[in-house]
Structure formats: C-alpha cells, structure tokens
KENU-711014 format. One line per 10 residues: number of its first residue (from 1); for each residue x, y, z of N, C-alpha, C, O. Coordinates in steps of 0.05 Angstrom, whole numbers. Layout:
<recs>
NUM	X Y Z X Y Z X Y Z X Y Z  ...
</recs>
This chain:
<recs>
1	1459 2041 1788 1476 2039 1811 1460 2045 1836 1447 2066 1836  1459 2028 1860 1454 2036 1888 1475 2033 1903 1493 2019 1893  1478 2045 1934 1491 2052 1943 1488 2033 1964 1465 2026 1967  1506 2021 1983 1495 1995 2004 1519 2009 2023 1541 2016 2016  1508 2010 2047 1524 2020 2077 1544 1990 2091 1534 1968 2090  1559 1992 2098 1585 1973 2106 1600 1988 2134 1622 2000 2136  1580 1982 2152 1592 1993 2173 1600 2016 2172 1583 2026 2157  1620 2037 2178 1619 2056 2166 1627 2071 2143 1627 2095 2139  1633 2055 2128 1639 2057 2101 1615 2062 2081 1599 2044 2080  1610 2081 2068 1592 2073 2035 1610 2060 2010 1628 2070 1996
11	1602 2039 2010 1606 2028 1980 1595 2031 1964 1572 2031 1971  1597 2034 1939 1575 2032 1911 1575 2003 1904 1596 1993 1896  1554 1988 1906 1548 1963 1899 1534 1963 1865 1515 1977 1859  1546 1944 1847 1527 1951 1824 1493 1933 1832 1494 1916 1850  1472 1938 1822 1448 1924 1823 1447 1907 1797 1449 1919 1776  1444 1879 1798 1446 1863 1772 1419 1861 1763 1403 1867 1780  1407 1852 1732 1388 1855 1725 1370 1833 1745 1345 1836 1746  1379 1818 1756 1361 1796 1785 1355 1810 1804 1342 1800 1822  1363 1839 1806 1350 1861 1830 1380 1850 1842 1390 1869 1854  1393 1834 1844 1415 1831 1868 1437 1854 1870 1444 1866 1849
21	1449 1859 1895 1462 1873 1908 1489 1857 1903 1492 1833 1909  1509 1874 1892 1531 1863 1878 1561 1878 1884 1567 1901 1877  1575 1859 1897 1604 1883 1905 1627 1862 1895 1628 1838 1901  1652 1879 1874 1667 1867 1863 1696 1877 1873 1704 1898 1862  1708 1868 1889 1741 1877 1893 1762 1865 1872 1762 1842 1866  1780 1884 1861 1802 1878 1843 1829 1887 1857 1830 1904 1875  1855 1871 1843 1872 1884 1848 1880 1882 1811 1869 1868 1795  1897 1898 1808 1911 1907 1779 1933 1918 1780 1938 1934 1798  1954 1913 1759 1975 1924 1749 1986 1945 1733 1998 1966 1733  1974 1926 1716 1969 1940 1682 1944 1941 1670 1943 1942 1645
31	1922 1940 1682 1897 1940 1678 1882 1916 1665 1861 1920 1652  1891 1895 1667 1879 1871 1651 1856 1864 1677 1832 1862 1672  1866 1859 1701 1849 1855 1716 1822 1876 1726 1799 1871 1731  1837 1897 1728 1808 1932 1721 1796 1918 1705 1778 1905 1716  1797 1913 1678 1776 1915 1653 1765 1891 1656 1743 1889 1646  1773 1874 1666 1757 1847 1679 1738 1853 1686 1717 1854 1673  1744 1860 1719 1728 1870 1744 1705 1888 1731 1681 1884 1736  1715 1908 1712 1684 1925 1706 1661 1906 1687 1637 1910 1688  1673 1887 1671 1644 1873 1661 1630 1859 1687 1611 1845 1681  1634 1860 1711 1620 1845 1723 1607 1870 1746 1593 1866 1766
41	1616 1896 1736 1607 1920 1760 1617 1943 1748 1638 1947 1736  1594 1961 1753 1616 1987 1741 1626 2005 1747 1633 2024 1733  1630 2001 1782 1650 2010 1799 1659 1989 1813 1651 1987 1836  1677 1969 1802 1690 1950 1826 1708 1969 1838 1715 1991 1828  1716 1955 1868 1731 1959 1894 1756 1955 1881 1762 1937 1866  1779 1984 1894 1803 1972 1889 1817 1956 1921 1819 1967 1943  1824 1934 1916 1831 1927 1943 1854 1934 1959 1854 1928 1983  1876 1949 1947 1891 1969 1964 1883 1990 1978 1895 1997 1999  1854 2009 1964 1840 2023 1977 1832 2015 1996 1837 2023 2019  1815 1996 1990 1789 1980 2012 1813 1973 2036 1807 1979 2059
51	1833 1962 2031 1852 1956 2055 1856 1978 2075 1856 1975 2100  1858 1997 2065 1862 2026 2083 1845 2028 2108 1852 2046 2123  1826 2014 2115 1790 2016 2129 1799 1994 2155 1811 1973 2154  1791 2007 2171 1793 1993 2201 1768 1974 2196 1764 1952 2207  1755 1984 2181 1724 1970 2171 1728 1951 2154 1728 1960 2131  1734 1921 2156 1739 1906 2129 1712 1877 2129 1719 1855 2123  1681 1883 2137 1671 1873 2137 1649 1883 2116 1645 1907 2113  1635 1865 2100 1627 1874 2076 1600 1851 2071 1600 1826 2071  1579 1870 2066 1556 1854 2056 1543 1853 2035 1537 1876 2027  1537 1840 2026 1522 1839 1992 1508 1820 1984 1510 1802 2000
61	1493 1815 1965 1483 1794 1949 1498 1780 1946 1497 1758 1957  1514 1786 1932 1546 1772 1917 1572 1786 1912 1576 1807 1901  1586 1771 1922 1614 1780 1932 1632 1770 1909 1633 1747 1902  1650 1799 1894 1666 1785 1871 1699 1794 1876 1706 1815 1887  1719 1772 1865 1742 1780 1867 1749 1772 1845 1742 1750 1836  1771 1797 1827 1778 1798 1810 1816 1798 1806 1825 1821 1810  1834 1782 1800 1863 1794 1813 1877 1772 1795 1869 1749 1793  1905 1783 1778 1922 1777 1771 1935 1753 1778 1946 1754 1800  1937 1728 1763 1963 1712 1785 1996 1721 1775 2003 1732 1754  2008 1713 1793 2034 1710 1792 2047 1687 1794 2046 1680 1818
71	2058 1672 1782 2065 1649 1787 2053 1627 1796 2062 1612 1813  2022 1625 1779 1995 1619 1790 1976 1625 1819 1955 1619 1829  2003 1643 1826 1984 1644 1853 1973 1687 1854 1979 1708 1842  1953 1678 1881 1943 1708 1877 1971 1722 1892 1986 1711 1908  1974 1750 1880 1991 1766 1896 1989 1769 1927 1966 1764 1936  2009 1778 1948 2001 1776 1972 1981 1803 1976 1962 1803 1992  1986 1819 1962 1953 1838 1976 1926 1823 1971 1907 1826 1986  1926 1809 1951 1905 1802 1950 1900 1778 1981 1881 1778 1997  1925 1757 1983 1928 1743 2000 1911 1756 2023 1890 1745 2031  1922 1779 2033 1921 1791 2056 1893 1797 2058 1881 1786 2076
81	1882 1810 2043 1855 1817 2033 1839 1785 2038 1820 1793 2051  1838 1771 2037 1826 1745 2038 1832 1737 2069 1819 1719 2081  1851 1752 2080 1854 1735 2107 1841 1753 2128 1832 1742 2148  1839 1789 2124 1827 1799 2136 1800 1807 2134 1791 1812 2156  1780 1812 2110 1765 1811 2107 1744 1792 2111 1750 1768 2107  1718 1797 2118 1694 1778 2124 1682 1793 2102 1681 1818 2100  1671 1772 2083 1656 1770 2060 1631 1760 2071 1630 1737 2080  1609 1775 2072 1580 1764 2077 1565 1765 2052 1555 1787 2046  1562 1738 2033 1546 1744 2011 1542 1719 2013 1559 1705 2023  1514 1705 2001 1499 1687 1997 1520 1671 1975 1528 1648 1980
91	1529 1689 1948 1544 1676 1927 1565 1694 1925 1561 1718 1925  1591 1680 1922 1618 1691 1927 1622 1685 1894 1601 1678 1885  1646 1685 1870 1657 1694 1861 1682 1698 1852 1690 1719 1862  1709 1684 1830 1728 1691 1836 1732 1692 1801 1716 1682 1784  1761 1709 1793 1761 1712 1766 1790 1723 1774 1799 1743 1785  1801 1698 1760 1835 1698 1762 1841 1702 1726 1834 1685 1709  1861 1735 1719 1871 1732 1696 1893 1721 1693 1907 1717 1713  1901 1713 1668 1934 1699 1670 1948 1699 1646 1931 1700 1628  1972 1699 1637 1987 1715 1602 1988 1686 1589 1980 1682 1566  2001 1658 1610 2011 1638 1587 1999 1612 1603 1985 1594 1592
101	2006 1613 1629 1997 1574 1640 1978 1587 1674 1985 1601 1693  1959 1577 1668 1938 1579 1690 1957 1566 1713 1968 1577 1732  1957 1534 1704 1968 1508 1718 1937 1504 1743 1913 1509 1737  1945 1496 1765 1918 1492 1784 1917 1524 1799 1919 1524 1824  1915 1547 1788 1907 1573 1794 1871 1567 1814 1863 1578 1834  1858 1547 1800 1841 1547 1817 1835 1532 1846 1816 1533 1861  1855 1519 1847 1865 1502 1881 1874 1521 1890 1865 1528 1912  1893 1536 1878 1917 1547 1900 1894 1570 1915 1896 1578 1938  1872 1579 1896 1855 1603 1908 1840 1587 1928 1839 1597 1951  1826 1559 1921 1818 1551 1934 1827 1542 1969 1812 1540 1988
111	1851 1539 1968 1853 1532 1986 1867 1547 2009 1872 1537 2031  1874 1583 1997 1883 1595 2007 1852 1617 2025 1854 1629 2046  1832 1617 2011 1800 1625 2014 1796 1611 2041 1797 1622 2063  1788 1575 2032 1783 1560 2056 1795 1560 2080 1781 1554 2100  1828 1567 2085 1842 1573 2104 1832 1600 2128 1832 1599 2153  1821 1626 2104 1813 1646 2114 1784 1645 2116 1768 1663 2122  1780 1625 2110 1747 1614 2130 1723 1626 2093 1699 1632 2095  1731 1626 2077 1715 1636 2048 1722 1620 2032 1744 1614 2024  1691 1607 2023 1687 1589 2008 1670 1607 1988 1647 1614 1993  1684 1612 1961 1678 1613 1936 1667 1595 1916 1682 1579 1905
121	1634 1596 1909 1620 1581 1896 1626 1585 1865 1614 1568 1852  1638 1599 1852 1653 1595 1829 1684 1607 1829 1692 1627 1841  1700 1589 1810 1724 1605 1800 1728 1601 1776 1716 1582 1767  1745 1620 1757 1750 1612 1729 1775 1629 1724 1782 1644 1743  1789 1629 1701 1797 1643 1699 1811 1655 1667 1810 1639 1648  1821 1680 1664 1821 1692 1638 1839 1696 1626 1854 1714 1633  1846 1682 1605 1864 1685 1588 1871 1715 1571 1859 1725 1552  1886 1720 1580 1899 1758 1570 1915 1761 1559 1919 1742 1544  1936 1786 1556 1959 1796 1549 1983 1786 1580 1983 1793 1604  1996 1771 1569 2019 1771 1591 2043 1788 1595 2060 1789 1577
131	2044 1804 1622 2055 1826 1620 2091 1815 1633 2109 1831 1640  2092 1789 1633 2128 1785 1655 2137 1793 1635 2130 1782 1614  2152 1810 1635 2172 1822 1617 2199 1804 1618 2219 1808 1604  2198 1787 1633 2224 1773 1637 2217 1747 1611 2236 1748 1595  2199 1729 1605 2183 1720 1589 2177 1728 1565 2181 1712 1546  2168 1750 1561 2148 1752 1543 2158 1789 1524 2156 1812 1533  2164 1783 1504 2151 1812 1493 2130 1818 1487 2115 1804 1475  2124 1859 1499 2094 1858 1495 2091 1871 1479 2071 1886 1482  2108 1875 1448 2095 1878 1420 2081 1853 1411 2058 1855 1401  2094 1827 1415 2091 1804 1409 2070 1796 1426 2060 1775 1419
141	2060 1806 1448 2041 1794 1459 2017 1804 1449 1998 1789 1444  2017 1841 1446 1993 1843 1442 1978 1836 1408 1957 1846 1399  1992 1822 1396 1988 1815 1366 1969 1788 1375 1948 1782 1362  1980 1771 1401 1962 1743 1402 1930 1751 1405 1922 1772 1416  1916 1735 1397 1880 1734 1394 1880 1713 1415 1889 1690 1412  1867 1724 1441 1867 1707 1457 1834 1706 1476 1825 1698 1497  1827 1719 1454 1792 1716 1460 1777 1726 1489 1761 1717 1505  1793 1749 1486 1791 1753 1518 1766 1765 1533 1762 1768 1557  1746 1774 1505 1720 1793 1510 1698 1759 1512 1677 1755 1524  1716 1736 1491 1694 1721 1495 1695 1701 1518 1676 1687 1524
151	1723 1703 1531 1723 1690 1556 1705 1698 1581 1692 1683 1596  1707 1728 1580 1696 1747 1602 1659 1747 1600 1645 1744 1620  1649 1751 1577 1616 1743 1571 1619 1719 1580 1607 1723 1601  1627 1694 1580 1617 1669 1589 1619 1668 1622 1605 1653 1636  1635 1683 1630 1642 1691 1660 1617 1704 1671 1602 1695 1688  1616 1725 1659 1595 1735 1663 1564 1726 1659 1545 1741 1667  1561 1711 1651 1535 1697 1636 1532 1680 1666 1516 1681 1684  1558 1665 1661 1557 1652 1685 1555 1659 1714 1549 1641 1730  1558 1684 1723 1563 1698 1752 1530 1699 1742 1515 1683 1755  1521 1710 1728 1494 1734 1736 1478 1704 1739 1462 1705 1759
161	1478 1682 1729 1464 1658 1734 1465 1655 1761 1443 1650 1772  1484 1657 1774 1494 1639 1799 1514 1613 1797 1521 1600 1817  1522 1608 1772 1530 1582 1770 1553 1574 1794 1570 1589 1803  1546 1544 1802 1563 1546 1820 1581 1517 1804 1571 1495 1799  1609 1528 1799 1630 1522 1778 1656 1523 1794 1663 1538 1813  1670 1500 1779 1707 1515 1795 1712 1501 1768 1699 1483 1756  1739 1517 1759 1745 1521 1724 1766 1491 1726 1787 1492 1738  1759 1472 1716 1785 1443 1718 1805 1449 1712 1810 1466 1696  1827 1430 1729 1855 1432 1715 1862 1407 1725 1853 1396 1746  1886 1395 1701 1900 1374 1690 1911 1371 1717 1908 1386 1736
171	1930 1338 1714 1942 1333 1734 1972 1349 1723 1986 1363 1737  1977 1342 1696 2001 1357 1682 1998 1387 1691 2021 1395 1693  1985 1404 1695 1975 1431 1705 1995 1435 1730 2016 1448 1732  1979 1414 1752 1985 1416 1773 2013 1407 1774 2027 1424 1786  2027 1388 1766 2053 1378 1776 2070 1405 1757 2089 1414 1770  2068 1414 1739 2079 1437 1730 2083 1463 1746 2101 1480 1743  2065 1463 1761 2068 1487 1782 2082 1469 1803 2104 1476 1811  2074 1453 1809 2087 1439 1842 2123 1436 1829 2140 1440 1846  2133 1430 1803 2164 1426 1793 2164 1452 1795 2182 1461 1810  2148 1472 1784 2173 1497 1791 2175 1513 1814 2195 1526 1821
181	2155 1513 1824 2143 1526 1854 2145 1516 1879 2155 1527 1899  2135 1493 1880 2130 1476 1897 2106 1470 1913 2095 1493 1914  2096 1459 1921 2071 1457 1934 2060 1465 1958 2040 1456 1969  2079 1485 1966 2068 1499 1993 2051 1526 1981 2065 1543 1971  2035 1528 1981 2015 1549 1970 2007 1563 1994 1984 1569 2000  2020 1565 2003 2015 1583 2034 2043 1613 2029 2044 1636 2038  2063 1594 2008 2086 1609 2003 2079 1637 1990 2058 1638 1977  2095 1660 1992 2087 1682 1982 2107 1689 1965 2129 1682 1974  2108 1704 1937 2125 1704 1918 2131 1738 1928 2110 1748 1936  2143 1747 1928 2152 1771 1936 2184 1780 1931 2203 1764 1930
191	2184 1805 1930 2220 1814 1922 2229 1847 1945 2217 1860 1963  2244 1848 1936 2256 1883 1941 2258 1896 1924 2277 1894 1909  2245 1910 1921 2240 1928 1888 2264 1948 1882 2264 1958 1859  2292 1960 1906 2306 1961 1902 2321 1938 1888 2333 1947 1869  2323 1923 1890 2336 1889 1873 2321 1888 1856 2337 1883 1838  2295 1888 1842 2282 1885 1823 2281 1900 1801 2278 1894 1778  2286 1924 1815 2285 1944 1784 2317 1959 1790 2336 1955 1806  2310 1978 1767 2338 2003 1765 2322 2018 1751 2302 2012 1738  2335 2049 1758 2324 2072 1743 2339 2080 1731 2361 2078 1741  2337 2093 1707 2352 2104 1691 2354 2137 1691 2342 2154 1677
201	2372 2140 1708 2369 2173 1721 2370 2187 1685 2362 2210 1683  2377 2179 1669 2382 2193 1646 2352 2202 1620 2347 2218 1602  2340 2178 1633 2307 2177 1620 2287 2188 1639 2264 2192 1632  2296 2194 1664 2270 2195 1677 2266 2223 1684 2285 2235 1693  2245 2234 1682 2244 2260 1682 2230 2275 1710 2228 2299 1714  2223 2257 1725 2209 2256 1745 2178 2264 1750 2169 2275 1770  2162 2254 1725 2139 2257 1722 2124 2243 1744 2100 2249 1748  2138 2222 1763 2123 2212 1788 2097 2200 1789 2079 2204 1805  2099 2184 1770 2080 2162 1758 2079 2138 1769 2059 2124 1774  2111 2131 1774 2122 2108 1788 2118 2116 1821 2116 2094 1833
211	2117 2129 1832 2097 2140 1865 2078 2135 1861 2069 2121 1879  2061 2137 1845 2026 2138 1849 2017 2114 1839 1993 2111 1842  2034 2092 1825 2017 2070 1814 2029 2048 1827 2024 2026 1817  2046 2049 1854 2070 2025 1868 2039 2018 1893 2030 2038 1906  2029 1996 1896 2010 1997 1912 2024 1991 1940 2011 1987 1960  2056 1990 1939 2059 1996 1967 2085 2017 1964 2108 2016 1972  2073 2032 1952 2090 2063 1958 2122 2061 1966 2133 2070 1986  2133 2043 1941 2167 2045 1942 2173 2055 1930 2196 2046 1924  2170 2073 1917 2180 2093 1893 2171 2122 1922 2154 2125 1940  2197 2139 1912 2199 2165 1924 2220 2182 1918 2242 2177 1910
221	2206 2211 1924 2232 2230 1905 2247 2239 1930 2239 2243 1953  2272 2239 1919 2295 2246 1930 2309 2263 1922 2307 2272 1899  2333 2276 1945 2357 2291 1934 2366 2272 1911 2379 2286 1895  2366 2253 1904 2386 2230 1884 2367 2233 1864 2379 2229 1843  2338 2239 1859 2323 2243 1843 2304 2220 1849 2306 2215 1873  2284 2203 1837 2263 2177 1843 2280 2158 1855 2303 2155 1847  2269 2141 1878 2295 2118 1888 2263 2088 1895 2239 2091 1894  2272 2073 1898 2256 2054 1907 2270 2026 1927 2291 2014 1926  2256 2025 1937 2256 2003 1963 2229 1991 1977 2208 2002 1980  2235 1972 1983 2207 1952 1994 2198 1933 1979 2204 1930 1956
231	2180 1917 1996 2165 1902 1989 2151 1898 1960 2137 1912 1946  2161 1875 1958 2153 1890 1923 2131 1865 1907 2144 1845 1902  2108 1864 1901 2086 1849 1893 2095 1843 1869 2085 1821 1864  2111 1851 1846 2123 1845 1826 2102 1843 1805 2100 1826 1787  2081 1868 1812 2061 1868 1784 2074 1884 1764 2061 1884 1743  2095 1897 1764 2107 1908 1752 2086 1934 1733 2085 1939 1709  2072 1944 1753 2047 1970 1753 2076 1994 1743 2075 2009 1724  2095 1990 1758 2104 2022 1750 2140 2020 1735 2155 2038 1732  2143 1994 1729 2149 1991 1695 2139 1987 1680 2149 1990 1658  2117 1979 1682 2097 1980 1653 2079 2014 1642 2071 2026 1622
241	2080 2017 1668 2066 2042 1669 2088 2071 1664 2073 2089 1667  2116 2083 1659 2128 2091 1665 2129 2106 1635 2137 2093 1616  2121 2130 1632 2119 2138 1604 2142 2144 1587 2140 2154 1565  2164 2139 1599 2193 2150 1591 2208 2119 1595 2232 2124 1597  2203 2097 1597 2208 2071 1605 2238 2077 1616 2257 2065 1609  2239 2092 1630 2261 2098 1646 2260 2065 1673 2278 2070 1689  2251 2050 1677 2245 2039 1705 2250 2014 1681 2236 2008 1662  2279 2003 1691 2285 1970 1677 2280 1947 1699 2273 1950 1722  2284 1926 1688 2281 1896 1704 2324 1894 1706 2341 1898 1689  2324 1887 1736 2353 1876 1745 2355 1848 1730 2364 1829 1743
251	2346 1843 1705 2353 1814 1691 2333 1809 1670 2309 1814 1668  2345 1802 1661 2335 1804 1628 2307 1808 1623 2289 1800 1638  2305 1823 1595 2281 1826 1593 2277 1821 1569 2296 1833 1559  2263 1810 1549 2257 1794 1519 2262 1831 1505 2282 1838 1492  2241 1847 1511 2243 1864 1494 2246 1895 1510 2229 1911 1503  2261 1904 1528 2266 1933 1541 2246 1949 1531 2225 1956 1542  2253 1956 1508 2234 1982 1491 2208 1974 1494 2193 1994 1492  2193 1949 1498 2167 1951 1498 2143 1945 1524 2144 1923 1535  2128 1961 1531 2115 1959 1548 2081 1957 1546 2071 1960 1523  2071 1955 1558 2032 1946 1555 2022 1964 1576 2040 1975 1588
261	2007 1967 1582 1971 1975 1590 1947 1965 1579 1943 1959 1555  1936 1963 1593 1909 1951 1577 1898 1968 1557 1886 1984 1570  1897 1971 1543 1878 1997 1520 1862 2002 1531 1859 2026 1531  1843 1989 1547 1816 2000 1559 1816 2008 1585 1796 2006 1599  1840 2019 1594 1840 2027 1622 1865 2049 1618 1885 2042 1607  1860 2076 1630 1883 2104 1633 1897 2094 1651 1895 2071 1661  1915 2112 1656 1937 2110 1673 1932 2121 1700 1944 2115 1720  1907 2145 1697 1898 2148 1718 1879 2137 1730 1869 2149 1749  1868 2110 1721 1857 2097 1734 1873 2078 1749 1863 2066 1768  1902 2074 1742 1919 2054 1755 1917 2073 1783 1909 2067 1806
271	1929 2099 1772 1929 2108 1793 1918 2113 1815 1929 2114 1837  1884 2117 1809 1870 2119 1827 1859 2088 1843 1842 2088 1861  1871 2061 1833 1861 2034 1841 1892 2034 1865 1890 2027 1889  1920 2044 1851 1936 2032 1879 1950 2062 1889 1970 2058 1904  1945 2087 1886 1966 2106 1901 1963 2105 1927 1939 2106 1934  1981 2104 1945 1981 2102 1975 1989 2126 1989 1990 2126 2014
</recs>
C-alpha cells in the first residue's frame, strides 16, 4: 500500500503489480459490492464518506467505481458522486453488481458518466446474490452458484491489463428495461423510507444498527423508540442488516424471516462504508 495526497485529503491508493497508482470508490448495501471493490484494492473508498469532503477532486493512475444497480441503474449517491467529482486518471473503470437482469446497466452508466463530463474505458458487470426482498428469497438465493469469484478474476485480469471493454447487451436487454422503466435514464429511483419500511416495536431492541448502516441517516431514536424518514436509496442496508429483523418492507416480501449479507464482509464494515 502507498499513500497519494488529494488536495487536502490523504487517500490510501492500492499500488498494482504495473507500479500503478490505483483508487477504487464503492457504494454497498449488503456487502456484495464491498467484496467486489476489495479484489480490485484493499482499501477501496466508501463514497458516502468521500462525499463528506469539500475536496472531491481525485488523482490516480486509475480510477475505479464499484456500486450496486437498482433497477439497472446506479443508485443516486452514486449518481451524485459522478456529477460532483473530477476523476483525473489516465484509465477509469466501472464494476456494476446485479441479483437477476443486468438489461443495458452498461449504457445507462454510460451515459449518465458522459453527461458529468467521465468517460470510462471499461464497464462490466457481476452477477451475485440478489438482495430485493420484494422478488427474491434469500435462503433461495444464496443456494444459486452464480460464479461470482470467477466473474470478478476475469474483471480483474482485465482492469490490471488496462483493457479497454464495455460488457454488450441485447436489444431484448434494452427494450426490457425501457417497458418497465422507461428510457429517461436521467430518472432517479428513490422512496420515503417512512413508506418503505415499518418497524416492529415488538422485535426491536434498539441495538441501533439501523442508524449506523442508513447512508442517509433516516433511522433515529426516539421517545417512540427507532422511527425513520427520508430519502431513501432503497439498498435496503438496514433491513438486511437488522439482527432482530425487526425492520419489514410496506409490501410484500417472498420470504420475511430471511435476510443476506455478504459472508465476506461484517456488519461493521457496512457500518464503517455508510454511518453519517
């Protein structure tokens, strides 16, 4: 590891075996995107942190972004993160995970990058555990073999090359996202996390897990006991994360009782990537 200065910021940049100077920003939920981000660094950036910095100009060899989609598209912090930041690196970088349909995940980044003036010389992206609980159960998910160590080595094989790649997709891809979404990719998927969730004052013990892993700090204790409101990115970090699964979805959910984390990432690392 060396250390590279960023205005007034220190970052830890990893050094790749090419001698290059290497800085990786993630955002994460449930850690699928963390355990990404570290094969390619072994301190990537969390970008709710890095957001905090009056300083959002950044130099490196190579510039990496690592981040969850939602409804094929990136979450708005990440959005935001792309519109305020200046990326100065020779080779940029992108590594989108996803549970069931990519669809054109690599346009919509593309063209939301180019808007904010960043042009990414590769994208791909990784097939995981899908965590929508509205979708999917995640006993039943984590049983699928979805090759996810051998997706990430070819990613990687490919970054430390330089390859300059964008991952294809179908026209059936694309019109699948444009029928259910629509084709304004400028649009932002967002909720009220009072409307999104409910707590179950009867399960929750107020261990305050759900405060420290909400990367925009809508969870808070009260005379009423935990309450939540705001802006809500719908990574669903602090129902998945909630050790008493006290914290439900306002509409159906395949399986209530079951919840995910990555195995290869604690809870206090969620914590320490979004507490505000």
């Amino acid at each position: 590891m060396t250390a590279t200065f960023v205005g007034a910021n220190v970052l830890s940049a990893c050094t790749t075996e090419r001698g290059k100077k290497r800085l990786v920003f993630f955002f994460t939920g449930t850690g699928n995107s963390l355990y990404a981000a570290k094969q390619f660094s072994d301190n990537p950036l969390s970008i709710p942190q890095v957001m905090k910095s009056d300083n959002l100009v950044f130099d490196a060899d190579e510039i990496g972004l690592v981040y969850p989609i939602y409804g094929h598209q990136p979450p708005g912090i990440v959005r935001d993160f792309l519109e305020k930041a200046t990326l100065n690196a020779p080779y940029k970088f992108a590594v989108a995970t996803f549970g069931a349909r990519k669809c054109n995940t690599v346009e919509i980044l593309d063209h939301i990058a180019s808007k904010a003036g960043i042009k990414f010389d590769y994208i791909t992206t990784i097939h995981m555990v899908d965590n929508f609980l509205v979708g999917f159960d995640m006993n039943e998910e984590i049983k699928l073999e979805k090759h996810e160590d051998e997706q990430l080595a070819q990613a990687v094989a490919d970054v430390n090359e330089q390859k300059h790649w964008f991952q294809p997709f179908t026209e059936e891809e694309k019109k699948l996202h444009d029928e259910r979404y629509g084709n304004d990719y400028d649009r932002r998927m967002t909720m009220n996390s009072n409307g999104a969730f409910k707590i179950d004052r009867d399960a929750c013990v107020g261990c305050g897990f759900c405060t420290r892993v909400c990367p925009h700090k809508n969870y808070k204790f009260t005379s009423q006991g935990i309450t939540t409101d705001g802006n809500c990115e719908m990574c669903f970090s602090c129902i998945q994360n909630c050790p008493q699964k006290a914290i439900k979805l306002n509409m159906h959910e395949v399986n209530p009782n079951a919840r995910y984390r990555n195995p290869h990432i604690t809870i206090n690392e969620i914590v320490r990537a979004n507490m505000q």
